[in-house]
C-alpha positions as CSV (number, residue, x, y, z in Angstrom):
1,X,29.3,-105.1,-17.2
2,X,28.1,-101.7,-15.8
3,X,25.7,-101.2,-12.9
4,X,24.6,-97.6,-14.1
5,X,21.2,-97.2,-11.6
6,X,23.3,-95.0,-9.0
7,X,21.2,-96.3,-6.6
8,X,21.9,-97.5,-2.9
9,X,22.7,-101.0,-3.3
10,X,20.2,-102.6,-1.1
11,X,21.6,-104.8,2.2
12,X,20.6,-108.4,1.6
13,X,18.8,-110.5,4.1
14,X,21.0,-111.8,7.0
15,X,24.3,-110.1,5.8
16,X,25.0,-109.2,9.5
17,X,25.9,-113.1,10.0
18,X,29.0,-112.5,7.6
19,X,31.7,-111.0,9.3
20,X,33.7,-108.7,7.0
21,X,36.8,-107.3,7.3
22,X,39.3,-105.2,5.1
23,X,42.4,-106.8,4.0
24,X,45.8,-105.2,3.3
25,X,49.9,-105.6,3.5
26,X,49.6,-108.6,6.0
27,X,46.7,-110.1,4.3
28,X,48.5,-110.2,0.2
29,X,49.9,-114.2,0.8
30,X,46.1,-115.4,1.4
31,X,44.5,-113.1,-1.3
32,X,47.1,-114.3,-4.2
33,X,46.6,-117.8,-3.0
34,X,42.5,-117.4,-3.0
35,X,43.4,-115.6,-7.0
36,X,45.4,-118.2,-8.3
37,X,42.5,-120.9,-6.8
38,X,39.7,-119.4,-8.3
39,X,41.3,-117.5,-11.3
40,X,39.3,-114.3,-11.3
41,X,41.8,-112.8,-12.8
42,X,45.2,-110.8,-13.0
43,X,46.4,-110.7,-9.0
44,X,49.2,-109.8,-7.7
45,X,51.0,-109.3,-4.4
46,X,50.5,-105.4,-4.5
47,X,47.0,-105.5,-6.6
48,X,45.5,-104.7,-3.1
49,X,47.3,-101.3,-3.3
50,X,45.0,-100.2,-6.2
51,X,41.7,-99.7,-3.9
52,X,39.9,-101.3,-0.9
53,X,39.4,-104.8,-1.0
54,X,37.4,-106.6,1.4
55,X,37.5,-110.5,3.0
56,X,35.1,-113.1,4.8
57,X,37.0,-115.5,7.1
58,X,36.4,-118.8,8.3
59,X,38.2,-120.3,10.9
60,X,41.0,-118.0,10.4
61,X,41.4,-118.8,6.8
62,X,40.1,-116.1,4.0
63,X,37.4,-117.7,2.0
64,X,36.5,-115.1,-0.1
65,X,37.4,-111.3,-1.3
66,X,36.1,-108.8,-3.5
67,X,37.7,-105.0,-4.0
68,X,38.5,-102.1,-6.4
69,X,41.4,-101.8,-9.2
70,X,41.0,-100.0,-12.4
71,X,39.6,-96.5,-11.7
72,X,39.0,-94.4,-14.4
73,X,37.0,-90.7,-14.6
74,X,33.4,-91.6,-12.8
75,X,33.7,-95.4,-12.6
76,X,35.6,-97.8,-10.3
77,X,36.1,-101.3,-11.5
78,X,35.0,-103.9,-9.0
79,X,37.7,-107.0,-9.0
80,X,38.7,-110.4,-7.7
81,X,35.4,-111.7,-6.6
82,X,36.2,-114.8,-5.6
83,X,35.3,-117.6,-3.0
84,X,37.1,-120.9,-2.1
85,X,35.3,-123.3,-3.6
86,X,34.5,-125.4,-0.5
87,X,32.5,-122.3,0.9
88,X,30.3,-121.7,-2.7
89,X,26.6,-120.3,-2.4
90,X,27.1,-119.3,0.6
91,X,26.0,-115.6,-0.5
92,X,29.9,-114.5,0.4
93,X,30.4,-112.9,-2.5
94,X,27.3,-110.7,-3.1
95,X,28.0,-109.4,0.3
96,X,31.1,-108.8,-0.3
97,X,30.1,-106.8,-3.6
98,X,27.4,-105.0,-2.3
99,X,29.8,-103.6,0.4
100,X,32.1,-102.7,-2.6
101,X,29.9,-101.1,-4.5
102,X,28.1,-98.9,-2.3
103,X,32.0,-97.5,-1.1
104,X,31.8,-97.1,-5.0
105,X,28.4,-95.0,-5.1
106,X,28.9,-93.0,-2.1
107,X,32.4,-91.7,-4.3
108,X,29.4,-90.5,-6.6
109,X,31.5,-93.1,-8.8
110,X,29.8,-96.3,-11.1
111,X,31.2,-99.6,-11.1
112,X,31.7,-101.8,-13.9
113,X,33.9,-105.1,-13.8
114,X,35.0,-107.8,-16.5
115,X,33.3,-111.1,-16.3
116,X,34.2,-114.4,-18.4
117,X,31.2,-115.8,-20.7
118,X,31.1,-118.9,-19.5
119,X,30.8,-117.8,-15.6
120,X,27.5,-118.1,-16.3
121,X,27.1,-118.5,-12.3
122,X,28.9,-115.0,-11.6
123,X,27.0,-113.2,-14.4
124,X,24.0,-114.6,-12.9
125,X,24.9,-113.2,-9.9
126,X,26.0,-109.6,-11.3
127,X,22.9,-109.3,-13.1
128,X,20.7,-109.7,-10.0
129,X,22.8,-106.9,-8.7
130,X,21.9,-104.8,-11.0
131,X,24.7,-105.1,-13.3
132,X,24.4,-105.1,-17.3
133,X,26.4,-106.1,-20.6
134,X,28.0,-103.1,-21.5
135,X,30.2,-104.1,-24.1
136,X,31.8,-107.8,-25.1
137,X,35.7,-107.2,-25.0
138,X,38.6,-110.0,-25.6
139,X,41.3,-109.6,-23.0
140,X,44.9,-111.1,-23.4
141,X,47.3,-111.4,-20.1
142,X,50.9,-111.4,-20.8
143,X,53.8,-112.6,-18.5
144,X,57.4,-112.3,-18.7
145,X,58.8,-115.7,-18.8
C-alpha cells in the first residue's frame, strides 16, 4: 500500500494524551518481544537500525511501535506497526503512524508498507490514512535452521 497524496498527515483528535517516545539500542529486547507477539512481520534485534522507530508506553512496558525500514529512491517503507493486544483500539498505532509518516513527508519522501490480506482491521486502518493498494505481492521469509 502507497499513501501517494504528499500531503501533511493531519494530527488526530486528542493525540497529545499519547505519550511517545523514540526507541533504540536499549529498547531492541521489548520491540522483538512486541514483533514476535503480534507478528507484523520480519524483526530483528538490529531492525531498529534501518530508520526511526517510535513507541507508546504503559506503565513502563512498550505497548506498541511503529518505524521505518526498507528505503528505496523517493519512498520509505513504514514497518512493525504493532500493539499488544491487551491495549487494541486504543488509537496507538495511528498515532504512532501519523508521527511516522509525516518524518517521512517532511524527507520529501512517500511511504508505502506491506500489509497481510486478511488484516482486514490494519488495512482498514491504512486506508483511512490515506493509504491505497498499490500492487498485491506474495512474500516468502526464510530462516537458517
Amino acid at each position: 500500500m502507497v499513501r501517494e497524496n504528499g500531503g501533511p498527515v493531519a494530527e488526530p483528535h486528542g493525540s497529545s494524551s499519547h505519550c511517545i517516545e523514540e526507541l533504540g539500542p536499549k529498547d531492541s529486547p521489548e520491540m522483538v518481544e512486541l514483533a514476535h507477539l503480534t507478528k507484523p512481520g520480519p524483526f530483528g534485534t538490529r531492525t531498529h537500525e534501518l530508520g526511526t522507530y517510535l513507541g507508546i508506553r504503559r506503565e513502563g512496558k512498550l505497548v506498541a511501535m511503529a518505524g521505518e525500514r526498507l528505503k528505496v529512491p523517493g519512498y520509505t517503507e513504514v514497518s512493525a506497526v504493532c500493539t499488544h493486544p491487551a491495549h487494541t483500539g486504543k488509537g496507538y498505532a495511528r498515532v504512532l503512524m501519523m508521527q511516522v509518516m509525516e518524518g517521512i513527508r517532511r524527507r520529501g519522501e512517500i511511504p508505502f508498507l506491506h500489509v497481510r490480506q486478511d488484516n482486514t482491521r490494519a488495512v482498514e486502518l491504512y486506508e483511512r490514512l490515506g493509504f491505497r493498494t498499490r500492487r498485491v505481492v506474495y512474500f516468502t521469509v526464510l530462516k537458517r535452521s
